[in-house]
C-alpha positions in Angstrom: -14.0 23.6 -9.0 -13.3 19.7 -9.5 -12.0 17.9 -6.5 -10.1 15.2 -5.7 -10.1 12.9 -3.1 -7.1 10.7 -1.9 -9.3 8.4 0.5 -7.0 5.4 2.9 -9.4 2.8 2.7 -7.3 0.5 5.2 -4.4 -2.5 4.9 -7.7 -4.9 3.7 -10.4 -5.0 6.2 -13.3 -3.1 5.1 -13.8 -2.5 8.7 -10.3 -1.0 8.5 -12.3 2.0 6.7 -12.5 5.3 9.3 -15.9 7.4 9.6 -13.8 10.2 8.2 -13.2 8.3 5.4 -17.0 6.7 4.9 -18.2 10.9 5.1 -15.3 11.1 2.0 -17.0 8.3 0.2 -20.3 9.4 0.0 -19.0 12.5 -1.1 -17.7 11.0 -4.6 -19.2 11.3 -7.9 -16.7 9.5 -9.7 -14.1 6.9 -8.8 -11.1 6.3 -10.7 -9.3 2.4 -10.1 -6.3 0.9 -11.5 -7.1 -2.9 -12.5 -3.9 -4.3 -12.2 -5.1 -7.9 -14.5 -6.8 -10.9 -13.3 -4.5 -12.0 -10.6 -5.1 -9.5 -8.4 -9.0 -9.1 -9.0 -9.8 -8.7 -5.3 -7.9 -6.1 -5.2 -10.6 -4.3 -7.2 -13.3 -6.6 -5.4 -12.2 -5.0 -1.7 -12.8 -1.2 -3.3 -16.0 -2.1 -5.0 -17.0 -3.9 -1.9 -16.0 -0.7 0.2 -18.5 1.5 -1.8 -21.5 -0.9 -1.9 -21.0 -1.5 2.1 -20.6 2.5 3.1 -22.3 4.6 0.3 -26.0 5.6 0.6 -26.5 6.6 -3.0 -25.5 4.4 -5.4 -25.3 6.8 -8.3 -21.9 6.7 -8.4 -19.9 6.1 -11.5 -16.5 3.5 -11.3 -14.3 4.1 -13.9 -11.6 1.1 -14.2 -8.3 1.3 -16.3 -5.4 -1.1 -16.5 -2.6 0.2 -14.6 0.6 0.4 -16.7 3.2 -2.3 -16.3 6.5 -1.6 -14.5 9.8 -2.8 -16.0 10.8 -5.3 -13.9 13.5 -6.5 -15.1 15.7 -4.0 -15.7 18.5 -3.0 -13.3 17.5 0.6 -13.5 14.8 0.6 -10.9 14.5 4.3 -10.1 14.0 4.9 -13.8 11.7 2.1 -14.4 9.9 3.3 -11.2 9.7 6.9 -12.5 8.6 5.8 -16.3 5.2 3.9 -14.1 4.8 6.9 -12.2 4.4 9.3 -15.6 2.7 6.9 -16.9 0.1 6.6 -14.6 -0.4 10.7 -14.2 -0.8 10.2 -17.9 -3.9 8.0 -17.3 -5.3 10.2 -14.1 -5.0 13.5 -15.9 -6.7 12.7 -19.3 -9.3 11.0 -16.9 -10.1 14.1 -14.8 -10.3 15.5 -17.5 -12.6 13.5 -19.6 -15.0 12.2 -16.7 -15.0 14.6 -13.9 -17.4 17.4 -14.4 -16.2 21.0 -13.1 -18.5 20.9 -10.2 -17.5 17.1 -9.4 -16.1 14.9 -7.0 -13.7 12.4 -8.2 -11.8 9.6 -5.6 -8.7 7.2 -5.4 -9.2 4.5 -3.0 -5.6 3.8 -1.5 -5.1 0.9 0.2 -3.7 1.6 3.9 -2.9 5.0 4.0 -2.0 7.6 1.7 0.8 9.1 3.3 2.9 5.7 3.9 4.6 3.7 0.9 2.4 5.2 -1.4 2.8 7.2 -5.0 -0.7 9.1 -5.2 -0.3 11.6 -3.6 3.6 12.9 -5.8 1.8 11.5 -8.7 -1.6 14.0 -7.9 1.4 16.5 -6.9 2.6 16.4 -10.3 -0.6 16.7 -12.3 -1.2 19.8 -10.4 2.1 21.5 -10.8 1.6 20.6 -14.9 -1.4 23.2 -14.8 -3.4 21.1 -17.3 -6.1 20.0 -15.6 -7.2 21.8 -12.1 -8.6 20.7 -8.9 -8.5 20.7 -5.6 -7.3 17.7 -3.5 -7.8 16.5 0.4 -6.0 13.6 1.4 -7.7 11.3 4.2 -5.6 9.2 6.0 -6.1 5.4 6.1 -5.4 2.1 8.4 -1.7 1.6 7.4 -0.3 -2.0 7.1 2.2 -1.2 9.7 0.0 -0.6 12.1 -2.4 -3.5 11.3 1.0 -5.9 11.1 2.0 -4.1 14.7 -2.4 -4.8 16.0 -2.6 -8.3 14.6 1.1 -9.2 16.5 -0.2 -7.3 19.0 3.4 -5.7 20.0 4.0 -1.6 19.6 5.4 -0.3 17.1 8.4 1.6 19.1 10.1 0.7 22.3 10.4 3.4 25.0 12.9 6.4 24.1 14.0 4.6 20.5 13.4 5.1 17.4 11.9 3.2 14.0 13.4 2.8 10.8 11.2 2.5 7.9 12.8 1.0 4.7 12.2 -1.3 1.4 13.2 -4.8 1.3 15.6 -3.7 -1.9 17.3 -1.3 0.6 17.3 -3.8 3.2 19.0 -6.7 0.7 21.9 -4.0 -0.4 22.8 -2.2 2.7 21.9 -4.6 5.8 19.9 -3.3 9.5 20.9 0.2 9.6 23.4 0.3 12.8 21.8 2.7 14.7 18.0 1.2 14.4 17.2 -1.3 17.1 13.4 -1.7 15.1 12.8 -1.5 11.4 10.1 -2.2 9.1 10.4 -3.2 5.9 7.6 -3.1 3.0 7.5 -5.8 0.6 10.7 -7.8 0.6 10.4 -10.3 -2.6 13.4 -11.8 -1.5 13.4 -12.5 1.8 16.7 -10.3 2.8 15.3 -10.4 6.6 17.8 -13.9 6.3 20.6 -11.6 6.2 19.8 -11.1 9.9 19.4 -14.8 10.6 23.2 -14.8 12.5 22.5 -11.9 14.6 19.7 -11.4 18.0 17.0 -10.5 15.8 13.3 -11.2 16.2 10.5 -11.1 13.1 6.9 -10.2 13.2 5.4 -10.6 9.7 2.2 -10.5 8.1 1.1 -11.1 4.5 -2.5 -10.0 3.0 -3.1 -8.0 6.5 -6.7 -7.5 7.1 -7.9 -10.0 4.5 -9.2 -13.7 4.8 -5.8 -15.2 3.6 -3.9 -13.4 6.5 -0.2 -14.8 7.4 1.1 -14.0 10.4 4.4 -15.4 11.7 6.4 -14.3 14.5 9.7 -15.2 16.1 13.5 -15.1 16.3 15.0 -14.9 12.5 16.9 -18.1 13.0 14.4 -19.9 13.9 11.1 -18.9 11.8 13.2 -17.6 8.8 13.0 -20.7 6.5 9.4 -21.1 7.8 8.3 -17.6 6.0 10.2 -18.3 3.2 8.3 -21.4 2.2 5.1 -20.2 3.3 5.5 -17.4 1.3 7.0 -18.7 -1.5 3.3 -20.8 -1.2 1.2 -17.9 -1.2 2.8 -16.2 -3.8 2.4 -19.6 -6.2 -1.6 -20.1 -5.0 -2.6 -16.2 -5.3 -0.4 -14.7 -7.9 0.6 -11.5 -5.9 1.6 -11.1 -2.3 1.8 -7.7 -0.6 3.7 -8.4 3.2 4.9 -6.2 5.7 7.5 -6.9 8.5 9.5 -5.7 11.8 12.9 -6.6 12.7 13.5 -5.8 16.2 16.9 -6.5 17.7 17.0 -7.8 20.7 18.4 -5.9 23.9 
């Protein structure tokens, strides 16, 4: 039978990518890619780069298709999140079934970890329960950009007895710290609502293109750094196109 494999290939560091994950690679007939357009090339460059770097026999076939756009403008996100999502198991499952052979192995390099902030795995979840095409999956984990942000800052990620809140910069912006959570991360904030926190005892490590040569990392108390990651962002977003960033809020005892 066809399988599938769901391979974490690191927060942007080829040397990010686990053994575990190299034995995966060179398992793979077939890798499927979503080009997501010219800004955000090296994107594609890092998992083309992986498989040259860590696969013995180059037979392999890459097989690149545009990912679908996502609404963003509309002020129905879940909906506009879910219309991507069918859309791209729309793409997956006509290619699995057009270029993976019964007796293949086909691959989707995610970037981090699988299992953090990341649709493959529903999206694969859904193909199968559909029942058009079959195949077995195996997910391997990856280097996640928390726990790069939380290596490069060199700080852990939890403080002794407490707990960590893991949220989206939308949720962050609309409902504010979450009262009981003296650390929370937040994944890609594209406007900056760690400001909201700028009044209050509350420290900021943040990283932008973690693991890659244009890191960012800044790290301080809100109030004082928080204008400082705004511009530089704002900077990096201009020069590069995209920007993918990850940060921790940790209130201060």
């Amino acid at each position: 039978m066809r399988r599938m494999l769901l391979i974490g290939i690191g927060a942007g560091d080829p040397q990010y990518v686990t053994q575990q994950a190299i034995g995966a690679l060179n398992e793979v007939d077939v890798f499927f890619v979503m080009d997501k357009g010219e800004e955000k090339d090296d994107l594609v460059a890092l998992r083309r780069e992986v498989c040259e770097r860590f696969i013995e026999d180059q037979s392999y076939r890459i097989v690149a298709v545009r990912d679908p756009e996502r609404d963003r403008t509309t002020g129905a996100y879940a909906a506009a999140v879910e219309d991507w999502r069918r859309e791209r198991a729309e793409i997956w499952e006509r290619l699995i079934d057009e270029q993976l052979g019964e007796d293949d192995v086909g691959a989707i390099l995610v970037w981090g970890d699988p299992a953090l902030y990341d649709s493959t795995i529903a999206i694969v979840d859904g193909l199968l329960a559909a029942g058009r095409v079959r195949f077995e999956v195996e997910v391997i984990p990856g280097i996640s950009a928390v726990a790069a942000l939380c290596a490069r800052h060199r700080i852990a990620l939890n403080r002794v007895g407490e707990a960590v809140h893991i949220t989206t910069g939308r949720r962050l912006a609309r409902e504010g710290l979450p009262a009981n959570a003296p650390d929370v991360v937040v994944m890609l904030d594209a406007h900056c609502a760690f400001m909201q926190t700028a009044d209050t005892d509350t420290d900021i490590y943040w990283g932008a293109y973690l693991g890659t040569p244009d890191e960012i990392l800044i790290a301080g108390a809100v109030a004082e750094v928080g204008g400082e990651i705004e511009r530089v962002r704002a900077q990096a977003r201009e020069r590069k196109g995209w920007i993918m960033d990850t940060y921790l809020l940790r209130r201060r005892r």
